[in-house]
BAROGU-916825 format. One line per field, with one value per residue (C-alpha): z negated, y negated, x. Coordinates in Angstrom, 1 decimal, always signed. Layout:
N
w	Z; ...
v	Y; ...
u	X; ...
END
This chain:
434
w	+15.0; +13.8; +11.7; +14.4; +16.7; +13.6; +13.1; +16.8; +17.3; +14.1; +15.6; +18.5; +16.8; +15.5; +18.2; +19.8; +17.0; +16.9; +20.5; +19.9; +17.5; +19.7; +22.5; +19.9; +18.6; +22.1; +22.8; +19.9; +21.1; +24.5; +22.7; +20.3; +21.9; +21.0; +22.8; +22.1; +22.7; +23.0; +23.6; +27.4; +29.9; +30.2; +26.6; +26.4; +23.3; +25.0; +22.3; +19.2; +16.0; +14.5; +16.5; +16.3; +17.9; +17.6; +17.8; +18.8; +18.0; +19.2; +18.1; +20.7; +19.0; +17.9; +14.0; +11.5; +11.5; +8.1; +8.4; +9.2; +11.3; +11.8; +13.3; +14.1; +16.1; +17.3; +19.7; +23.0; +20.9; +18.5; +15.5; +13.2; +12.6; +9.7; +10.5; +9.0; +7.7; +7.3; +6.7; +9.3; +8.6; +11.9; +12.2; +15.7; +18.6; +16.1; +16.8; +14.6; +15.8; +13.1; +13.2; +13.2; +12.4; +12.5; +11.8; +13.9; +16.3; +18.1; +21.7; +23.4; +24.1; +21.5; +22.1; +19.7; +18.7; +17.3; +15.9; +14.5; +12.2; +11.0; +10.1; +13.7; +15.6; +16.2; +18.9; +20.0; +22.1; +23.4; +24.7; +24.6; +24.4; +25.1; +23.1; +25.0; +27.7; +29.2; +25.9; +26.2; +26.0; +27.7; +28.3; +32.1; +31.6; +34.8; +35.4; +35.9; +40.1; +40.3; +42.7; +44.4; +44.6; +46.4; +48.9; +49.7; +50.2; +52.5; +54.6; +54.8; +56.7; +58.7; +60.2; +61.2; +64.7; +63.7; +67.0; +66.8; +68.3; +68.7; +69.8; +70.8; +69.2; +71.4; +69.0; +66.4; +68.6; +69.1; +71.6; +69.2; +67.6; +68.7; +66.1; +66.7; +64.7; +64.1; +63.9; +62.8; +61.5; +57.7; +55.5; +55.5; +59.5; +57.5; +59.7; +58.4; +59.7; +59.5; +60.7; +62.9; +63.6; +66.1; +67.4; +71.2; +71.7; +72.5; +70.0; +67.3; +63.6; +59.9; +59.2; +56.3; +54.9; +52.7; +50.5; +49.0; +45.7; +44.2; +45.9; +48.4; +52.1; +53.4; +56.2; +58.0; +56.3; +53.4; +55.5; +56.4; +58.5; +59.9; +63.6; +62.3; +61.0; +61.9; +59.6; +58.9; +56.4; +55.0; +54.0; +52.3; +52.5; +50.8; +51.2; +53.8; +57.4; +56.6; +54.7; +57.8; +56.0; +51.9; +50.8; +47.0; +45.8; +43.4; +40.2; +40.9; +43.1; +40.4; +39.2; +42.9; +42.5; +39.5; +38.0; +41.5; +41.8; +45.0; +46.1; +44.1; +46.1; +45.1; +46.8; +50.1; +49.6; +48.8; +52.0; +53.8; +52.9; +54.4; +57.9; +57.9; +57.7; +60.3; +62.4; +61.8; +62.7; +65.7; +66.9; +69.2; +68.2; +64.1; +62.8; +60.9; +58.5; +57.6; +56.3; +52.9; +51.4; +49.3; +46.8; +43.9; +41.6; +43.0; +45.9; +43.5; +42.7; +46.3; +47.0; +44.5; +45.4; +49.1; +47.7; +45.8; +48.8; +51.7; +49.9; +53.0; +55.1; +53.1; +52.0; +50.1; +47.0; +45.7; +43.5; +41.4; +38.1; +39.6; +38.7; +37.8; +34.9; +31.7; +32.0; +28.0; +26.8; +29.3; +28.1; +24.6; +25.8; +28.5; +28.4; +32.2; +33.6; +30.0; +29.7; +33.1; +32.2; +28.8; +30.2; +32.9; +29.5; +28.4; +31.2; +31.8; +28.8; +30.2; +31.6; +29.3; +28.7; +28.8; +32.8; +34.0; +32.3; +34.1; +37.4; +37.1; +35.6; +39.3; +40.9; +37.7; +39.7; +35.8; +37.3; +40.5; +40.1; +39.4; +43.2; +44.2; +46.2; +47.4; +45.5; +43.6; +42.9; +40.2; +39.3; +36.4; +34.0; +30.6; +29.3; +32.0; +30.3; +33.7; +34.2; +31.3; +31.1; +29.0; +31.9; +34.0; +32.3; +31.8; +35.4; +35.8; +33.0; +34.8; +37.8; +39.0; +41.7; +42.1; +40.3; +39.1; +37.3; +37.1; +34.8; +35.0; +31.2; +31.4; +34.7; +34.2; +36.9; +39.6; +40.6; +40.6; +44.1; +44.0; +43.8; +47.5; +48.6; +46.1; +47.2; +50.9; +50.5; +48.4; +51.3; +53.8; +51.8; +51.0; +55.0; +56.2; +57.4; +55.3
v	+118.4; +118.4; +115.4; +113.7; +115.0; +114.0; +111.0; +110.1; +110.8; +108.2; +105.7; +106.0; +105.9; +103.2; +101.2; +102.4; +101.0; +97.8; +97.2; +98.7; +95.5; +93.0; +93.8; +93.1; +90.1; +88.8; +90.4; +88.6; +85.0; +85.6; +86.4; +83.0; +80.1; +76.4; +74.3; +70.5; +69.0; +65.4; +63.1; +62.3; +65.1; +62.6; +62.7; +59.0; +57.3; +53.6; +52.3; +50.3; +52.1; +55.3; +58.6; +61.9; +65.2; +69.0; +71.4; +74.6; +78.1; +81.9; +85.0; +87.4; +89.8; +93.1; +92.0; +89.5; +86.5; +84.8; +81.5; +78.2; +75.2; +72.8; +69.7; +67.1; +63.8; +61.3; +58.0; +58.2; +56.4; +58.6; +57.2; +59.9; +60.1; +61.7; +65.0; +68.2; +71.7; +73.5; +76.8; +79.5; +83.1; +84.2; +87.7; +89.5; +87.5; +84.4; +81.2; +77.7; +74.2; +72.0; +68.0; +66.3; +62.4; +60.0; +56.6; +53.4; +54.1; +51.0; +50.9; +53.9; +57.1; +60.1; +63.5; +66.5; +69.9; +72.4; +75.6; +78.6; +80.8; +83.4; +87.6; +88.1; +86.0; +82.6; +80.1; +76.9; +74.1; +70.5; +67.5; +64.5; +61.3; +57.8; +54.8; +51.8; +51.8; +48.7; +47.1; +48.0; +44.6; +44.7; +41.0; +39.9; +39.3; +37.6; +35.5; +32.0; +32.3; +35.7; +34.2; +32.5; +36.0; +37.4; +34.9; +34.5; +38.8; +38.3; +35.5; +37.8; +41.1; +38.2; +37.2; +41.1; +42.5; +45.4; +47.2; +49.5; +52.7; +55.6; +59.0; +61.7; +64.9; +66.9; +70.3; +68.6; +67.0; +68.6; +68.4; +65.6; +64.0; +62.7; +62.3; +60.5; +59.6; +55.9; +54.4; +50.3; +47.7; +46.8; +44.4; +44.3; +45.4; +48.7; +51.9; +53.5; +55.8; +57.2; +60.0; +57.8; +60.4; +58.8; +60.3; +61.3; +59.8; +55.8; +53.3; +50.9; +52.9; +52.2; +52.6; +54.5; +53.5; +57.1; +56.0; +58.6; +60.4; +59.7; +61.6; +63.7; +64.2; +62.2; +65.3; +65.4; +67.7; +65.7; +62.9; +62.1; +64.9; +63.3; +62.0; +58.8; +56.9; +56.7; +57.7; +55.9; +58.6; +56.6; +57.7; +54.8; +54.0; +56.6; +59.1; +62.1; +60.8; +57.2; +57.5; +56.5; +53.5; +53.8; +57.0; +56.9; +60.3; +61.8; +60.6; +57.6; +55.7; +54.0; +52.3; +51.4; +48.1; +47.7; +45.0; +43.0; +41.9; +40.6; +43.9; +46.3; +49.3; +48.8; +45.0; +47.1; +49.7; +47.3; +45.5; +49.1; +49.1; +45.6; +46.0; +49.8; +46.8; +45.2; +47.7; +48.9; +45.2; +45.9; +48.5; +47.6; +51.4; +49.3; +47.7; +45.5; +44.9; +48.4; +48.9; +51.1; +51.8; +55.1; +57.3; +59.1; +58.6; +56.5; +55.7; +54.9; +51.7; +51.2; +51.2; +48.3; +46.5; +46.4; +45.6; +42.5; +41.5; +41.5; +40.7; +39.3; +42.2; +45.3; +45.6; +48.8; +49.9; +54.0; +54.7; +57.7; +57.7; +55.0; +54.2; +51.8; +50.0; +48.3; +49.3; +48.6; +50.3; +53.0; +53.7; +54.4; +57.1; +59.1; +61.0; +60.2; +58.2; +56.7; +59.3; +57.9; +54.2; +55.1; +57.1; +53.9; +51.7; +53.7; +53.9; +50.0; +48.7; +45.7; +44.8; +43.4; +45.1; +42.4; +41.3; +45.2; +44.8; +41.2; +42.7; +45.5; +43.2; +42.1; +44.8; +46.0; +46.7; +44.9; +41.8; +41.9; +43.3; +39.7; +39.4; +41.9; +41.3; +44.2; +47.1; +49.4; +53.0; +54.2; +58.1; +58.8; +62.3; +62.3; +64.6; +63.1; +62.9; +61.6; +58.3; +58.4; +56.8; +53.7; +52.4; +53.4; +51.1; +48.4; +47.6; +48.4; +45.8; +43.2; +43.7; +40.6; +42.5; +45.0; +48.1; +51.6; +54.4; +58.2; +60.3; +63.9; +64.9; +68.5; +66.6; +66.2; +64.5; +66.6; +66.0; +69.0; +69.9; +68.4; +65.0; +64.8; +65.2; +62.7; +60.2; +60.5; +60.3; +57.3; +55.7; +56.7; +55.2; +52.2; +51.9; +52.7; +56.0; +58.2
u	+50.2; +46.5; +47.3; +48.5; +45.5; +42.6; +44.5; +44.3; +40.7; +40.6; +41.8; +40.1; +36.5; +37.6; +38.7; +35.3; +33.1; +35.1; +33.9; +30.5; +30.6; +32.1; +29.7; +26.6; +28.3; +28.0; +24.5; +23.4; +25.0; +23.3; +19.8; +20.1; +18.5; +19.2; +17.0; +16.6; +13.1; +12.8; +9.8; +11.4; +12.8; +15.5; +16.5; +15.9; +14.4; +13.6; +11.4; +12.9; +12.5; +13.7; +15.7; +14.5; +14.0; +13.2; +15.7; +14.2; +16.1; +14.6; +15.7; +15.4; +17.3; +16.3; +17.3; +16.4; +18.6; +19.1; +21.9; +21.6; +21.6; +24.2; +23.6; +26.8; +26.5; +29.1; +28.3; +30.3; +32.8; +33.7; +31.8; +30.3; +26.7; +25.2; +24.1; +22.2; +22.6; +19.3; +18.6; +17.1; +15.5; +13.7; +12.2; +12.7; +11.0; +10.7; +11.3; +11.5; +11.6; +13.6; +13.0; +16.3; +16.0; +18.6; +16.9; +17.2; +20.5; +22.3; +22.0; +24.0; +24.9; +25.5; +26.8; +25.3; +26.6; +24.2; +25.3; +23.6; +25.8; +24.0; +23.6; +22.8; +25.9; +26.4; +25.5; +26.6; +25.3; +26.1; +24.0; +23.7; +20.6; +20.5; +19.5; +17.9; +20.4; +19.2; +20.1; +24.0; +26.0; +29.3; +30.1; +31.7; +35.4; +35.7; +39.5; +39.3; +40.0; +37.6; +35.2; +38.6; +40.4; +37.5; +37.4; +41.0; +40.7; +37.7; +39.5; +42.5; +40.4; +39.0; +42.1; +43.0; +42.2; +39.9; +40.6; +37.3; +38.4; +35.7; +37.2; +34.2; +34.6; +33.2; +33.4; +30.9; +28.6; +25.1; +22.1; +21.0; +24.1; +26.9; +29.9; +33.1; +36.5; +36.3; +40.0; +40.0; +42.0; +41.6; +43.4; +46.9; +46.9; +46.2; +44.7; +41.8; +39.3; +35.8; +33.1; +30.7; +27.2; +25.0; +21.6; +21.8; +18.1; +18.5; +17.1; +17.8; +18.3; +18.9; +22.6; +23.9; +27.6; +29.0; +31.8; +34.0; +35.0; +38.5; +41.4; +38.6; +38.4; +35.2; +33.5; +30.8; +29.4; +29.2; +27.7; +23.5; +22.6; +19.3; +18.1; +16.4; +19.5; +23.7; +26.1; +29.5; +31.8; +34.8; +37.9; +39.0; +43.1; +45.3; +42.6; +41.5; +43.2; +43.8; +46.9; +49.0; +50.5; +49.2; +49.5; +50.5; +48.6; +46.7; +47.7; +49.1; +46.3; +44.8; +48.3; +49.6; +50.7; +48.3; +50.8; +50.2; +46.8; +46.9; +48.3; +46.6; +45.4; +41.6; +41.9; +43.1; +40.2; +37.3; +37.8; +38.2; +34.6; +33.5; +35.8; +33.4; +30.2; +32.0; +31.9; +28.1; +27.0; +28.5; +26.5; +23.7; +22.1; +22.1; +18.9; +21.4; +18.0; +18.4; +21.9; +22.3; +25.6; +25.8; +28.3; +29.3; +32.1; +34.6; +32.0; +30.1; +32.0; +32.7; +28.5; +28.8; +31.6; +30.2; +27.2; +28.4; +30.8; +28.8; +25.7; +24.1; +24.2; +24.0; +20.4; +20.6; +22.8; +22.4; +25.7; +25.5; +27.9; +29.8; +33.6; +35.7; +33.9; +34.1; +38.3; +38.3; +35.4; +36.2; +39.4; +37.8; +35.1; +36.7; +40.2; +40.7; +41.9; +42.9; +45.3; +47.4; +47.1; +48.9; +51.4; +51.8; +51.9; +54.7; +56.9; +56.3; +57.0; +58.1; +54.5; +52.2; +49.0; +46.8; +48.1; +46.6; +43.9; +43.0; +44.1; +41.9; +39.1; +39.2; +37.9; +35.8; +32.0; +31.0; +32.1; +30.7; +27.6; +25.9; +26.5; +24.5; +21.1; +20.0; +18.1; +20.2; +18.9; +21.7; +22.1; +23.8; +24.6; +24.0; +27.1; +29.6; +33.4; +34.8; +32.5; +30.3; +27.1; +28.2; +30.2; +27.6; +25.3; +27.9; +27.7; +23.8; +22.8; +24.9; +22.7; +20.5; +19.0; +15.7; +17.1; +15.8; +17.9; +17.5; +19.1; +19.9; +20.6; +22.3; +24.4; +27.7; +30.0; +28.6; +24.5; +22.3; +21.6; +18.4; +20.1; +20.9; +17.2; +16.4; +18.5; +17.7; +14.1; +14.8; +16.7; +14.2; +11.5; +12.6; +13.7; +10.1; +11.0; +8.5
END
């Protein structure tokens, strides 16, 4: 028995010290700082010439760290860049800042890991900087009938009865705004629908197309809550409450009828967006001078495609990490939606490769951005893995038109919150609203 009571009061100290030292392990990570410190809060080197940076570490730790500094590097497609080991001995409350040079670096994007190992804990951290963006060369793959395709698609919506159907929702509507269900026609004799907010106060406004995410539910709440412009949120086919008729879901919308192009969803869902200009134009409460389209993601590709489609009546373009770009390349730096196209690769064996890839180099925003007239205001994160900035910037550099870029670089997919207030006052500056 007192053995067996010694022994167990053994044990238990030692279970006790062995969290004692996990808990300071993980004090210790939380009170080692890596911060990178480049010449540009956007992590952008723009100038030709050599890379470098400062990495900074702090030891807020109550102990003297002794270890070192690894630095790797990879471009956004996979290719190794040397990196560097350096050794670190910080008192408590010390900190060192460490120059990390890489040379001259090809136009791009490159992803860093820096980790601390050392006495104290260790520490890790990811980010990412840009190379001369601008400079990114990702040639137009355009098929021989492209510009043929497009207006054969075009002709097509023209020849369906939109049958503009506004329903009042009389829940949502405010002393100020009125909001209505918008129900029309699209290509195909397809039904689609959209949030249409109106301000109660009569008079002639700016009109503001939203375009969706992939696979979301376009809301109101997600839509231009302002008095001094209308609203038109678009759930595209197969999304929110227009999948009447096309409804393929989530995976699977990117491949419906991939291997047709003429009837590959993205045809149907680009001219979704042009019937939704239709119906702005006509609005007598539109200043059809004054018509912006705007999205992230997958709207983000729609913003362009309406932008290059209807060229002559939409007069502002703000995607932020748009979609649907530079299929090739992008297959090469993101997982998704790679992963799906390979598993559609291998279940379709009988399809050859190079035919999806042509259909899809149809609707590729690459390819139609040339067409594009109006100025584009492009938001993009630094460390997105869903649309990373290389497609991004495949598109952007193809563009003709007025165009400025802001980069977020600790953004992922998802904008900082700020993002939203930045891109209205962008609108309502350019539209004479400020």
């Amino acid at each position: 028995m007192r053995r067996s009571f010694y022994g167990s009061w053994l044990a238990f100290g030692l279970v006790i010290f062995l969290l004692q030292g996990c808990n300071l392990s993980q004090n210790s990570n939380n009170q080692i700082t890596i911060t990178p410190v480049m010449e540009r809060d956007d992590h952008l080197f723009l100038r030709e010439g050599p890379v470098g940076f400062k990495i900074l570490v702090e030891n807020q730790t109550n102990r003297s760290l002794n270890g070192k500094l690894i630095v790797t590097t990879n471009s956004d497609f996979g290719v190794e860049i040397p990196g560097s080991t350096l050794k670190i001995k910080l008192n408590p409350g010390d900190s060192h800042s460490s120059q990390i040079d890489f040379g001259t670096l090809a136009p791009g994007f490159y992803n860093v890991e820096a980790v601390v190992q050392s006495s104290v804990g260790h520490k890790r951290v990811r980010f990412a900087f840009g190379v001369r963006p601008e400079e990114i060369i990702s040639p137009l793959d355009r098929p021989d009938d492209f510009e043929d395709y497009w207006k054969r698609a075009r002709k097509e919506l023209s020849e369906v009865d939109s049958q503009f159907n506004l329903i009042r929702q009389d829940s949502l509507c405010t002393e100020k705004r009125e909001v209505y269900i918008l129900e029309m026609r699209s290509l195909g004799d397809v039904l689609v629908r959209a949030w249409y907010m109106r301000p109660v106060k009569e008079g002639i406004y700016p009109a503001l197309l939203q375009v969706q995410g992939y696979s979301t539910f376009m809301i109101p709440d997600w839509m231009y809550q302002g008095e001094d412009m209308v609203a038109l949120g678009l759930n595209i086919r197969g999304h929110g409450f227009s999948k009447d008729q096309v409804n393929p879901g989530f995976p699977g919308y990117l491949q419906h009828h991939v291997d047709h192009k003429d009837q590959y969803i993205y045809r149907g869902a680009y001219m979704d967006c042009i019937r939704a200009v239709d119906f702005l134009y006509s609005r007598d409460e539109v200043d059809t001078s004054r018509v912006a389209v705007e999205g992230g993601s997958q709207g983000g590709a729609l913003s362009y495609a309406t932008a290059a489609l209807d060229n002559q009546r939409i007069n502002l373009c703000v995607p932020h990490v748009p979609f649907l770009s530079d299929f090739r390349d992008y297959f090469k730096v993101a997982h998704w939606p790679a992963n799906e196209f390979a598993q559609y690769f291998e279940e379709h064996p009988e399809i050859p490769e190079d035919k999806i890839y042509k259909n899809l180099s149809y609707i590729d925003i690459k390819n139609l951005a040339p067409w594009i007239k109006a100025p584009v205001f492009m938001t993009i994160g630094l460390v997105d893995e869903t649309c990373p900035p290389h497609i991004n910037f495949a598109a952007y550099n193809q563009l003709n038109a007025p165009k400025e870029y802001l980069v977020y670089p600790e953004a992922g997919h998802s904008m900082p919150a700020e993002y939203h207030q930045v891109k209205y006052k962008y609108i309502r500056n350019q539209f004479g609203l400020d």
